[in-house]
N, C-alpha and C positions, 0 to 999 in steps of 0.2 A: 443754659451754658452762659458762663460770665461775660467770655470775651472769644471771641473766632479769629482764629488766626489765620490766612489760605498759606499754609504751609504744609508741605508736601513730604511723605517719610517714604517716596521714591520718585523716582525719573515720573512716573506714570500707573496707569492704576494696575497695567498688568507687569512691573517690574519687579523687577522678583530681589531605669531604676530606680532607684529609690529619689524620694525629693526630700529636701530637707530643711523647705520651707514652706508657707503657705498653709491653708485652713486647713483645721485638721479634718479627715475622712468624716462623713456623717454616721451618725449610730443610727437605733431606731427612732429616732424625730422625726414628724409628720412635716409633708412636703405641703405648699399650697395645689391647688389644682382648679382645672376649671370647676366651677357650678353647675347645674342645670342650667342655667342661664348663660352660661360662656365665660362666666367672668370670673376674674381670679378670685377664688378664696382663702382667708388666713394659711390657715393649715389642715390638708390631706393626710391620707398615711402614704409615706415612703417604706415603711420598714417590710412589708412583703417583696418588693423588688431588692431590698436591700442582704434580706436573710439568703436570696438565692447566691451571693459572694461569700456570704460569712460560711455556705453550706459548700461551697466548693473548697475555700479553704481551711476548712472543717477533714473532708476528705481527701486532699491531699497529704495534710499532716496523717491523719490515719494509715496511708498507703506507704508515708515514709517509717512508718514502724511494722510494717509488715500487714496490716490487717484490711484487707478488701473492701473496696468501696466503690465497684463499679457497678454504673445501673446497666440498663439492656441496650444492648447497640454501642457497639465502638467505634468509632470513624477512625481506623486503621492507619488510613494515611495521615490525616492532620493530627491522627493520639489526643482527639478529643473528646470526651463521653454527649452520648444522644441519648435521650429519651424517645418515650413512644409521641408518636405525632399530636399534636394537639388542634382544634378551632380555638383561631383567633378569637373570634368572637363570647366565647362562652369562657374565657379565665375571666375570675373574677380580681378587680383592686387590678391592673394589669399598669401599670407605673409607668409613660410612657414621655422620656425626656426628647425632644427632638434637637441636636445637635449641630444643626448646620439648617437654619435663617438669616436672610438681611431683611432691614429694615432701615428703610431711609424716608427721608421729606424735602421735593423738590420744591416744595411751596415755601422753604425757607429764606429770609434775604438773601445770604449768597449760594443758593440755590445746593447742587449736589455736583461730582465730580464722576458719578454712576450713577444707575445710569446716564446713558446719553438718551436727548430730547427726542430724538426720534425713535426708540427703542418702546414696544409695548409696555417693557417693565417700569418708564417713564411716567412716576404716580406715586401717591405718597403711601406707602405703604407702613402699616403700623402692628404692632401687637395684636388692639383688638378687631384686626382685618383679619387675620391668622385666626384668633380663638371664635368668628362668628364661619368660619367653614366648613362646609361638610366632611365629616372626616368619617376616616372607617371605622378607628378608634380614638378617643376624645385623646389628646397631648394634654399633661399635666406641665407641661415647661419646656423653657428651651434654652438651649445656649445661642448665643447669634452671633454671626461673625463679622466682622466690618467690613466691608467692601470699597469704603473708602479711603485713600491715600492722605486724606487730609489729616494732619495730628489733632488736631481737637475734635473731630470727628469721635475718637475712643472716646475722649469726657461726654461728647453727646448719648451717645449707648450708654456709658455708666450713668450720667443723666436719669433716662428712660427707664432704665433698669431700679433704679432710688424706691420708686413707690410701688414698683411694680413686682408682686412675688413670684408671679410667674416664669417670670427671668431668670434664671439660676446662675447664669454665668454669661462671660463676653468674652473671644476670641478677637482680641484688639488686630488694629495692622501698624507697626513702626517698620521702619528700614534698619536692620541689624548690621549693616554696613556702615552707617556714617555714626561721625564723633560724636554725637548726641544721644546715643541706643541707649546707654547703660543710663542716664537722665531721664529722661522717657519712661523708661521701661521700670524703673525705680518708683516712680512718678504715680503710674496708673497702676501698677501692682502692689501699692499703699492697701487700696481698694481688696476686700477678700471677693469681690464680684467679678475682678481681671484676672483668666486662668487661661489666657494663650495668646500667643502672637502668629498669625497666618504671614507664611512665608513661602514667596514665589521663585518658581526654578532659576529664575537666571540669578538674582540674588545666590541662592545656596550655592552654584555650581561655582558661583563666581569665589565667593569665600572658602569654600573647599578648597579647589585650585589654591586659594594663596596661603591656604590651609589658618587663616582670621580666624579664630574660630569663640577667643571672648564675648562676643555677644550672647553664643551658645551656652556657653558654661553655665554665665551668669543668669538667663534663663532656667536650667536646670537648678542651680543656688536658690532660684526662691520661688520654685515649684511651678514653672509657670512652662503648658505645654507649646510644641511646635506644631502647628496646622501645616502641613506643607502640601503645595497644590503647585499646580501645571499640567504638564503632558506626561504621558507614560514614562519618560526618561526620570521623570522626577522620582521615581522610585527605587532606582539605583541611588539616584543621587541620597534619598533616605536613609536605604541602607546604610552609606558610608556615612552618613551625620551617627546614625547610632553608633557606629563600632567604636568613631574616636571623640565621641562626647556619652559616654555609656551612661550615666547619670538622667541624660535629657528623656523627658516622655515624648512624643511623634506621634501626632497623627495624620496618615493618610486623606486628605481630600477626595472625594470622588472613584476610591477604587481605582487612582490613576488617571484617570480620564481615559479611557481605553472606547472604542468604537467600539459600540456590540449590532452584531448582523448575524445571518440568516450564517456564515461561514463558524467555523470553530474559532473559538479566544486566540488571539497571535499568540506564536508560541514565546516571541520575546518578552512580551506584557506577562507574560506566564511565570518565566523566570526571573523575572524580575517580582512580581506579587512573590515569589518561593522567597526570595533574596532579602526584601523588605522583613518580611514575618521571623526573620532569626533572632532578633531582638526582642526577647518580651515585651520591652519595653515603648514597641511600636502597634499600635491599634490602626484597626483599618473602617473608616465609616464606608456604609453600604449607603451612598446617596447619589443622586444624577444620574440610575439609573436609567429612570424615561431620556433624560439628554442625550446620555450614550446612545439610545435605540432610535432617539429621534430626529439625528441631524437635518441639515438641510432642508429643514420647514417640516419634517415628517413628524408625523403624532408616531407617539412611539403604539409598540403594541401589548396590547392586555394581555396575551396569553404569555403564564411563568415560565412555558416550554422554553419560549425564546429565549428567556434570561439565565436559564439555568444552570447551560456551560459555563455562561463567566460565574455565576454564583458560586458556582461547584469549585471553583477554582480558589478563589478567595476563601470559600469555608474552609477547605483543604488544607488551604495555609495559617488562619489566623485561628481557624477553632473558636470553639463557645468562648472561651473566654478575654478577646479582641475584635470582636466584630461588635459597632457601633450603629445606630441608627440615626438618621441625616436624610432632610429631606430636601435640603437646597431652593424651599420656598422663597420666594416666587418666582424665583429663574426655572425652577422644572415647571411652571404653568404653561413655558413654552411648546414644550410635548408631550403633558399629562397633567393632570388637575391632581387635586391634593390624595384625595380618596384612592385612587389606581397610586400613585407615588407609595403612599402605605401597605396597600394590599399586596404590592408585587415584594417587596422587603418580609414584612412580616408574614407571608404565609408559606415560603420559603422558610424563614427562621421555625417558622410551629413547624415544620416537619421533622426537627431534631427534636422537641421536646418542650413542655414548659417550661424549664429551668434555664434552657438555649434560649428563649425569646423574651422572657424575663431581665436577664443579662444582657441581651441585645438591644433591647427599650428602654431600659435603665440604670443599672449596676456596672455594667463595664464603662460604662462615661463616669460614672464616681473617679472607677480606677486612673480614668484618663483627663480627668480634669480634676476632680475634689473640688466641682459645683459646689455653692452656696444651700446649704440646705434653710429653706427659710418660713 
C-alpha cells in the first residue's frame, strides 16, 4: 500500500436484480485452486460448479413452456427441488468458494483497528494460514471481507488479493452515510476484485428511517453487493433495503446472528428469515454457525441434530438456489476449528442433493457477487 491514511468509514468498527454493472458472470474458465501442496495454482476447473446454474436455469426456462423438469424430492414449502442425498466426501471436482474470511496483520506499523490486543484472534493472520488447514474439503478460494473501518484498509485486501488467485473477490467496508461514499466507492470498484460493501445495522436503520437511500442505488448501478450484518433485527431491516432499492443484490451475514440452543429457533428470527427471502434478490450465507451454538466461551456442538431446526428453517426460505457457504474464519475458531465449521454446513446441504451443494460451495456466490474468475 502506497500511503495509509487512519481514517475512519464509521464511528467504530461495529457502526453500522438485475446489476448493470460490473464483471461479467464467468462461463466455463478454469478457477485457480489449491495444490496438493496448499498453494494456489494458476488455474483449476470451475465449470463443473458452474454447469450446476446454467442446469438450473436450463430447467426453469423448460417449466415455463410447459415441459417437466423436476428431479425426486420437492421441498414443498421453500418450492425448491432436492436430490437424493449425497457423501460429501466422494463428489468429485467439488468447487468450493468460501465467502466470508478476514484477514488482517497486526505486525503492521499502525497496527489493526480489529482485532483488539487482548482478543485470541490478535495475530496476524494470512491467506496461506487459511490454505495450510485441515479442512474437510480443500477450498478452492475465497471472498474476504474487511473487518476494518479504516479506508485504506480496502486497498490493503485489494493489495493481497493482486498476486494472489485464490482470492476471487473483496467485500470492502465504507460508511454509505457520509459525503464521501459515492468517491470511495467509485474508487475501489474501479478494481473487478471489489464486489461488496458489508454494511452494519445501525447504519442501514438509520438511512432507511431518513429513507438516504443514494448510497444504495449507486451500489446496485455498478453491480457491487450489500453484506449486511448485525443482530437478528437486521433482517427486517433487509427486507425493506430490498423492496425500495429492488435492483440491489443483499447478502445476509450470518443467518442473522440468531442464538441456536437446545430450544426451538425464535419464532421472530423465523419471520423474519421468511421476510428477508421474498426478494430474489437476497441470499442468505450459512456461516457462524459454531458462533451461534457456542456463546459465552462454549465450544459449540458436533452433532447436526442440533443445528437442524435453525437449518430447516433457512432452507425453507432461501432454497437451493440462495443459500451461500461462509465460514467466518477465524472468528468461528472461537467455538469450532475449521474442519466441524465445514462439516456441520455441508453435510446438511448433501442431504438435498448434489446439485444443492454444488450451488451451495460455489455457483450461487457467482450469482451473488460475480467473483473474479481468475
Amino acid at each position: 500500500m502506497s500511503e495509509h491514511r487512519i481514517e475512519s468509514s464509521s464511528a467504530g468498527p461495529n457502526s453500522a436484480g438485475p446489476r448493470s454493472a460490473g464483471p461479467s458472470s464467468p462461463s466455463a474458465t478454469e478457477l485457480s485452486a489449491a495444490s496438493a501442496t496448499n498453494k494456489p495454482s494458476r488455474r483449476d476447473a470451475l465449470h463443473l460448479g458452474l454447469q450446476a446454474t446454467l442446469a438450473s436455469c436450463l430447467a426453469g426456462s423448460m417449466r415455463s413452456i410447459g415441459i417437466s423438469a423436476e428431479p425426486k424430492g420437492i421441498n414443498t414449502e421453500g418450492g425448491e427441488q432436492e436430490g437424493d442425498k449425497v457423501e460429501v466426501g466422494k463428489i468429485k471436482d467439488l468447487e468450493i468458494i468460501d465467502c466470508h474470511t478476514h484477514f488482517y496483520d497486526p505486525t503492521r506499523s499502525h497496527g489493526v483497528p480489529w482485532p483488539p490486543k487482548d482478543s485470541p484472534l490478535y495475530r496476524k493472520v494470512m491467506p496461506e494460514d487459511m490454505r495450510q488447514l485441515p479442512q474437510y474439503r480443500r477450498v478452492s478460494g475465497t471472498v474476504i471481507v474487511e473487518a476494518s473501518e479504516w479506508i485504506e484498509d480496502n486497498q490493503w485486501l485489494l493489495d493481497l488479493a493482486k498476486d494472489d488467485p485464490w482470492i476471487v473477490g473483496i467485500v470492502g467496508r465504507l460508511d454509505p452515510s457520509v459525503a464521501k461514499f459515492p468517491e470511495q466507492l467509485r474508487r475501489f470498484a474501479a478494481n473487478p476484485l471489489y464486489r461488496g460493501i458489508r454494511i452494519w445495522e445501525d447504519r442501514l436503520r438509520d438511512l432507511l428511517t431518513r429513507n438516504e437511500l443514494g448510497s444504495f442505488k449507486l451500489m446496485a448501478d455498478l453491480g457491487i453487493t450489500a453484506d449486511v450484518n448485525g443482530s437478528p433485527d437486521v433482517l427486517d431491516l433487509a427486507a425493506e433495503l430490498s423492496k425500495r432499492v429492488s435492483g440491489l443484490t443483499i447478502a445476509l451475514n450470518h443467518i442473522g446472528n440468531v442464538a441456536i440452543t437446545d430450544a426451538a429457533p425464535p419464532e421472530s428470527w423465523k419471520k423474519s428469515i421468511v421476510a428477508a427471502s421474498k426478494s430474489s434478490n437476497v441470499y442468505c450465507k450459512i456461516s457462524a454457525l459454531a458462533e451461534g451454538a457456542g456463546r459465552e466461551g462454549r465450544k459449540a456442538p458436533d452433532d447436526l441434530e442440533f443445528y437442524r431446526p435453525t437449518l430447516d428453517v433457512v432452507w425453507n426460505a432461501f432454497g437451493a438456489d440462495r443459500v451461500i457457504y461462509g465460514s467466518n474464519w477465524p472468528v468461528c475458531e472461537v467455538a469450532a476449528d475449521y474442519q466441524k465449521v465445514q462439516r456441520l454446513s455441508m453435510d446438511y446441504i448433501s442431504e438435498k442433493g448434489e446439485d444443492s451443494l454444488r450451488k451451495f460451495c460455489s455457483s450461487n456466490s457467482v450469482d451473488a457477487y460475480r467473483w473474479m474468475v481468475r
